[in-house]
C-alpha positions in Angstrom: 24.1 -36.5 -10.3 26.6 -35.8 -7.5 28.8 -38.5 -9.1 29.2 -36.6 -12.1 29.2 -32.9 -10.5 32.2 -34.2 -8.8 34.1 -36.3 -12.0 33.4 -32.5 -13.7 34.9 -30.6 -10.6 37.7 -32.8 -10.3 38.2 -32.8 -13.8 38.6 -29.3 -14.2 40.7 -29.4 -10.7 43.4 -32.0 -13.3 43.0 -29.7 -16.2 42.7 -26.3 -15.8 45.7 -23.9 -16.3 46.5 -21.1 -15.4 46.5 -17.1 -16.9 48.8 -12.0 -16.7 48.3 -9.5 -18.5 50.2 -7.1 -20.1 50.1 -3.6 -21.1 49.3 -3.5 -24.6 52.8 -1.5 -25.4 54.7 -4.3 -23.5 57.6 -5.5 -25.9 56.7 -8.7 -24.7 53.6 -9.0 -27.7 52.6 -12.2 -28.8 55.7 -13.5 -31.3 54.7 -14.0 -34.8 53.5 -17.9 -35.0 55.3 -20.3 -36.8 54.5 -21.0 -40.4 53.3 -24.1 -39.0 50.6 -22.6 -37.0 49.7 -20.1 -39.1 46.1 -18.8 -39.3 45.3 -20.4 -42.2 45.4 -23.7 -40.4 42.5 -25.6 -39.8 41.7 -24.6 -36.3 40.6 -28.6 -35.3 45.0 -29.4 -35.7 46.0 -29.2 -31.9 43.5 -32.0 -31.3 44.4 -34.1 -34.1 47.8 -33.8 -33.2 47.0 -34.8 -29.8 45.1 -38.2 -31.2 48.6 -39.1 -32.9 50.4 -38.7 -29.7 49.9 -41.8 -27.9 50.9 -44.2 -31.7 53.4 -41.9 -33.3 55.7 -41.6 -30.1 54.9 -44.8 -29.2 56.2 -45.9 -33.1 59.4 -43.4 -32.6 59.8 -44.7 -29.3 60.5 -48.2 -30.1 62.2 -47.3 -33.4 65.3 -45.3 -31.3 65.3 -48.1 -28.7 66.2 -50.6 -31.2 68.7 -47.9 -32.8 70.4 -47.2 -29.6 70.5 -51.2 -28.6 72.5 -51.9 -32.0 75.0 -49.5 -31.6 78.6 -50.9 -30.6 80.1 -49.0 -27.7 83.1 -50.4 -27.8 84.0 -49.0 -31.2 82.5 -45.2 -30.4 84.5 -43.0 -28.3 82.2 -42.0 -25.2 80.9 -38.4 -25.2 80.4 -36.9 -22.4 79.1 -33.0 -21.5 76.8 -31.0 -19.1 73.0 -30.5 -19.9 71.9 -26.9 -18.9 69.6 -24.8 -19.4 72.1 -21.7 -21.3 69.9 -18.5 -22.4 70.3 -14.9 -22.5 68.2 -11.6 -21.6 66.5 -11.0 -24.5 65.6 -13.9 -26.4 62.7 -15.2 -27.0 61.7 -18.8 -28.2 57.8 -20.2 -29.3 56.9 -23.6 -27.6 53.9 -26.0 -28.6 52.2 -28.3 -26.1 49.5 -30.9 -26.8 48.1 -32.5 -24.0 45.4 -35.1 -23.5 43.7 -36.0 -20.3 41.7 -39.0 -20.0 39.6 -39.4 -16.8 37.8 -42.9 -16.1 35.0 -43.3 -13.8 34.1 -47.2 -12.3 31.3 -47.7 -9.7 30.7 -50.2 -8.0 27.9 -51.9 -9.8 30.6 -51.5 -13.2 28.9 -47.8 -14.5 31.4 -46.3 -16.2 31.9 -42.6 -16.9 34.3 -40.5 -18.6 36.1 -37.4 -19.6 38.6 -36.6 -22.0 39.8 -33.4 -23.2 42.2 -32.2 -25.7 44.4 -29.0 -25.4 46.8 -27.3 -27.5 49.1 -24.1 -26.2 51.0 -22.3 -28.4 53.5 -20.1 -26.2 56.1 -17.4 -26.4 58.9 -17.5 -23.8 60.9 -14.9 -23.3 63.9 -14.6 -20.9 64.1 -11.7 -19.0 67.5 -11.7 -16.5 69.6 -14.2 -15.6 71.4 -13.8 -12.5 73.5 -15.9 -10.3 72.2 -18.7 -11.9 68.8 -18.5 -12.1 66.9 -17.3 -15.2 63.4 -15.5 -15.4 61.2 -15.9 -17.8 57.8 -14.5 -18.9 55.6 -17.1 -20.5 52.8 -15.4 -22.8 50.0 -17.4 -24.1 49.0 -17.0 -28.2 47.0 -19.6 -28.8 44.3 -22.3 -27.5 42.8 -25.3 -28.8 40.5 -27.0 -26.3 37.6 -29.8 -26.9 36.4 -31.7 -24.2 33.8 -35.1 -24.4 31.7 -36.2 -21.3 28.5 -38.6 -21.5 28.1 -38.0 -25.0 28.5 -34.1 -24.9 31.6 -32.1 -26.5 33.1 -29.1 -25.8 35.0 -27.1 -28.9 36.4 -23.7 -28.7 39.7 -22.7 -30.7 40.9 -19.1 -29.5 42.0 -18.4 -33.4 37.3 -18.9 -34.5 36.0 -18.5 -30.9 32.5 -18.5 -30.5 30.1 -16.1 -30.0 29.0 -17.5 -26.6 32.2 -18.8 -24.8 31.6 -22.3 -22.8 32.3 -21.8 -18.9 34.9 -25.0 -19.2 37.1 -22.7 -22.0 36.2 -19.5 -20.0 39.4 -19.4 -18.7 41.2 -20.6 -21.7 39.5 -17.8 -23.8 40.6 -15.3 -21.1 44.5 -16.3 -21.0 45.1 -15.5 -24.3 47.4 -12.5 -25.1 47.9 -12.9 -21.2 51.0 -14.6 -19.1 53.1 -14.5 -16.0 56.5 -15.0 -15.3 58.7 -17.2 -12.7 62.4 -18.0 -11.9 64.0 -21.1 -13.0 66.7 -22.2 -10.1 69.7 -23.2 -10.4 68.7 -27.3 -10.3 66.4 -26.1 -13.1 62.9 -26.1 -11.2 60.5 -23.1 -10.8 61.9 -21.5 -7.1 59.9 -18.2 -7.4 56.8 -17.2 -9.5 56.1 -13.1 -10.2 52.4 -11.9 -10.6 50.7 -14.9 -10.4 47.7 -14.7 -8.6 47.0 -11.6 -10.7 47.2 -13.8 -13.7 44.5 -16.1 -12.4 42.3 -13.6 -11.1 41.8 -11.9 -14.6 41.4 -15.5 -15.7 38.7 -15.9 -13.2 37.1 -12.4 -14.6 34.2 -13.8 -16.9 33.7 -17.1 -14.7 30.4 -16.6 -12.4 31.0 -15.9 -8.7 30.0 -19.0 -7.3 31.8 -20.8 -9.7 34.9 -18.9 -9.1 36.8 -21.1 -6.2 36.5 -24.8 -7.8 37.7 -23.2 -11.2 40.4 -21.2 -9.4 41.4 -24.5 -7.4 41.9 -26.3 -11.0 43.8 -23.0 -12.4 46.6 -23.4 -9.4 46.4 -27.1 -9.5 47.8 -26.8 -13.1 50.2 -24.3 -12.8 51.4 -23.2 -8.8 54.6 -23.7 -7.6 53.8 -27.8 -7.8 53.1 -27.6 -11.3 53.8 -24.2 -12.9 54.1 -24.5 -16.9 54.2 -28.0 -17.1 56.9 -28.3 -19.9 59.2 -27.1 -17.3 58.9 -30.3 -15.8 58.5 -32.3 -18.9 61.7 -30.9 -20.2 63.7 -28.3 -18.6 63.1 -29.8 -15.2 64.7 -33.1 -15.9 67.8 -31.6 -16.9 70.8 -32.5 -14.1 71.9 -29.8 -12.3 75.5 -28.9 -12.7 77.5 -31.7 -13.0 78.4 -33.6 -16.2 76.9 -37.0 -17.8 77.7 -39.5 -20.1 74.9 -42.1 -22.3 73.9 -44.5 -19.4 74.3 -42.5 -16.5 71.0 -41.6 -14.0 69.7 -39.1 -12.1 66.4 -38.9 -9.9 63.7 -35.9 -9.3 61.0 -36.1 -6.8 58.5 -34.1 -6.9 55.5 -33.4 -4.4 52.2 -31.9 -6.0 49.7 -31.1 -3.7 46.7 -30.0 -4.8 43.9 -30.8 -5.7 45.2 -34.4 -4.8 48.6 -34.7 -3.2 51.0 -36.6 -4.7 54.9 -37.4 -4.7 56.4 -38.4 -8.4 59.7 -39.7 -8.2 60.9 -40.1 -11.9 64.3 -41.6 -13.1 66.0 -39.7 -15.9 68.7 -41.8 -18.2 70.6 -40.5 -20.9 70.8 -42.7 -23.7 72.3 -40.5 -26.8 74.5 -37.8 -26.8 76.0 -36.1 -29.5 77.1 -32.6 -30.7 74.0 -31.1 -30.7 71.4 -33.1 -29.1 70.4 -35.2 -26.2 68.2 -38.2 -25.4 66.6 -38.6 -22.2 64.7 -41.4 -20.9 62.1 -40.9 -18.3 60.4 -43.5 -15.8 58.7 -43.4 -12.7 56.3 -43.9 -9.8 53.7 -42.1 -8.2 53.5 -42.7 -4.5 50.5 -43.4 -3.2 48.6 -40.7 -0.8 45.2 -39.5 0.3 43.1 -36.5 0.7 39.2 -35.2 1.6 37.8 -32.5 -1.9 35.0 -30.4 -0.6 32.8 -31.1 -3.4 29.8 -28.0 -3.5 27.0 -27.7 -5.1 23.6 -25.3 -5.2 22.2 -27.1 -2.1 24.8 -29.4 -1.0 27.9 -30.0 0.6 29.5 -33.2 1.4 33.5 -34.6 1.3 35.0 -37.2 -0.6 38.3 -39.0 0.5 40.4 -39.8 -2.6 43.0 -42.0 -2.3 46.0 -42.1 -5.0 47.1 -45.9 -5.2 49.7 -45.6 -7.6 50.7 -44.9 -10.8 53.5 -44.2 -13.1 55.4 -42.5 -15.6 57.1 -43.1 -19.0 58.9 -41.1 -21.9 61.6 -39.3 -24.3 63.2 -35.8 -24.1 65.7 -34.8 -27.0 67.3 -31.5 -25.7 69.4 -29.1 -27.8 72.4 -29.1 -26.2 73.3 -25.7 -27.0 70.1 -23.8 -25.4 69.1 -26.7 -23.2 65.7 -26.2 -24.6 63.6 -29.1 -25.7 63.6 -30.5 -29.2 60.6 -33.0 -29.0 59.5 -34.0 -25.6 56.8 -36.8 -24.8 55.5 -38.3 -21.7 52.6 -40.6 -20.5 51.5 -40.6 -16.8 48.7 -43.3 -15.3 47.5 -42.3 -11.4 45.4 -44.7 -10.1 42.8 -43.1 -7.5 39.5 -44.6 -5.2 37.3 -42.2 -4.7 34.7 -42.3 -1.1 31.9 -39.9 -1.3 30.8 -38.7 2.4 27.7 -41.6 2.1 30.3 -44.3 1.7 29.3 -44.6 -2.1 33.3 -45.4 -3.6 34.4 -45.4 -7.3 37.2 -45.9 -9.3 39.3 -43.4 -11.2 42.2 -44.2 -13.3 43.1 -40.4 -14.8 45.9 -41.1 -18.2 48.2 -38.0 -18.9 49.9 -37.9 -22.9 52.2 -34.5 -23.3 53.8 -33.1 -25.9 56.3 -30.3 -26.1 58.1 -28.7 -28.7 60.7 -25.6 -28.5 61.8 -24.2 -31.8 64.7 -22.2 -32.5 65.2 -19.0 -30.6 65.0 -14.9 -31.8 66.2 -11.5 -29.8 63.4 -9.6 -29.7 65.4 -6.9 -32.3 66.0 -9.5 -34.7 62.4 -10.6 -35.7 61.4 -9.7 -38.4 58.7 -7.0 -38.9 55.3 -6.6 -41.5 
């Protein structure tokens, strides 16, 4: 039983986000959805979408590769341009992300447990200053799709048909919709400042029971603090190079340390492989270095620690970037961490946690120019 309380709790530490809310006369409403996720959709599409994540890109993957391996340099003129991020007070853009987390469990004698849960985000972004290089933005939340499998059990909730009795794991899901927070993109495009933050996570928190609070708020920062804020900033905007120009086949290297609830450094590799007028391709690998760390693990009546240990791990994928906005087009990445897991009576396990993401940004609107019912 404490083996399991603890694959939840750490579970929920890998895949919890975060939550802000807004006056309800703040200009900053939830956007008009795209067409494409109208309400009229079958509510079950996030997490379909996410089952096609891991084929699809794999398919599109190769397919570019062998495109870009036939072309004949020597008969194109090289391009070459900077790759920034080049938005203005006042717009506003919708972003999709589909994520699906797999968490496997090995003991010893070769039981195996495990988790896997499916989310979709629909997002509004809008940019609120830009100053001396850096940009603010204010991310609002519209939409979430969440399912979740463990031992034979599923979660569903979709924020468009929510229940009538909300599950505690899409509590804070159901509780972030209509709700956001906002945070300043630096000039080496990562987040150097969040604004209202913990406020955003306590009314998160506001429907999750007491004692239950401090794990789920542990997962909520894990997902989206200063390590990990809005994940497709890292996926995408986060891997663009900061101001200097590029040409197809140069590199450029990000590290970057998360620390809860496990600590970790990635250090990813970033090659452009395609450049045009309009778009970019960017190639991502990397390692995780490995690291170490003691989880309190509570329960009703009791307390002990377990020392994980992250062994390794890696990580693959493809950005296309708009050049114009330095927003992503199509972004998808795959991260493996490889972990051991020691429990405070020496009992050890196995955990090998598999990360597919998927981000989309589609085109951007002023606030004044969309259109109205």
């Amino acid at each position: 039983m404490r083996i399991q309380t603890f694959l939840t709790g750490l579970a929920l530490c890998f895949l919890l986000n975060g939550c802000n809310k807004q006056d309800g006369g703040d200009q900053t409403a939830a956007m008009d959805a795209p067409d494409w996720l109208s309400e009229e959709e079958d509510s079950s599409s996030s997490a379909s979408d996410s089952q096609d994540l891991s084929d699809s890109e794999d398919r599109e993957t190769r397919t570019r590769a062998a495109s870009l391996a036939q072309r004949d340099s020597r008969k194109v003129r090289e391009p070459r341009g900077e790759l920034k991020l080049s938005l203005q007070p006042g717009v506003q853009f919708p972003l999709k992300k589909n994520i699906r987390t797999t968490l496997v469990q090995t003991s010893s004698d070769g039981t195996e447990q495990r988790i896997q849960t499916d989310l979709g985000l629909l997002m509004a972004i809008q940019v609120e200053d830009v100053k001396e290089g850096r940009t603010l933005m204010r991310v609002r939340y519209n939409r979430v799709d969440f399912e979740q499998s463990m031992d034979g059990q599923k979660i569903v909730y979709h924020s468009l048909t929510p229940p009538a009795r909300i599950p505690l794991a899409a509590q804070a899901y159901h509780d972030m919709v209509n709700d956001g927070f906002a945070f300043w993109i630096g000039k080496d495009n990562q987040i150097s400042e969040t604004v209202d933050f913990h406020e955003f996570l306590q009314r998160c928190l506001v429907h999750v029971p007491a004692d239950q609070q401090k794990q789920v708020l542990l997962g909520m920062e894990a997902g989206t603090d200063e390590n990990g804020i809005s994940d497709f900033v890292d996926n995408t905007i986060g891997l663009l190079p900061a101001g200097r120009e590029v040409t197809p086949g140069q590199e450029w290297v990000r590290n970057r340390n998360i620390g809860r609830p496990v600590p970790m450094v990635l250090q990813n590799k970033y090659t452009l492989h395609e450049l045009t007028n309009t778009e970019a391709v960017v190639r991502i690998t990397g390692e995780i270095i490995p690291s170490q760390t003691i989880n309190r693990i509570q329960q009703a009546s009791d307390k002990s620690d377990a020392n994980v240990t992250v062994l390794g791990g890696s990580t693959s994928g493809i950005c296309t970037i708009f050049r114009e906005t330095g927003l992503p087009k199509d972004s998808y990445t795959e991260r493996v961490v490889h972990m051991t897991v020691t429990m405070g009576d020496n009992l050890t396990f196995d955990q090998k946690k598999t990360v597919l993401t998927r981000v989309e940004a589609f085109p951007p609107v002023r606030l004044g120019d969309q259109p109205t019912e």
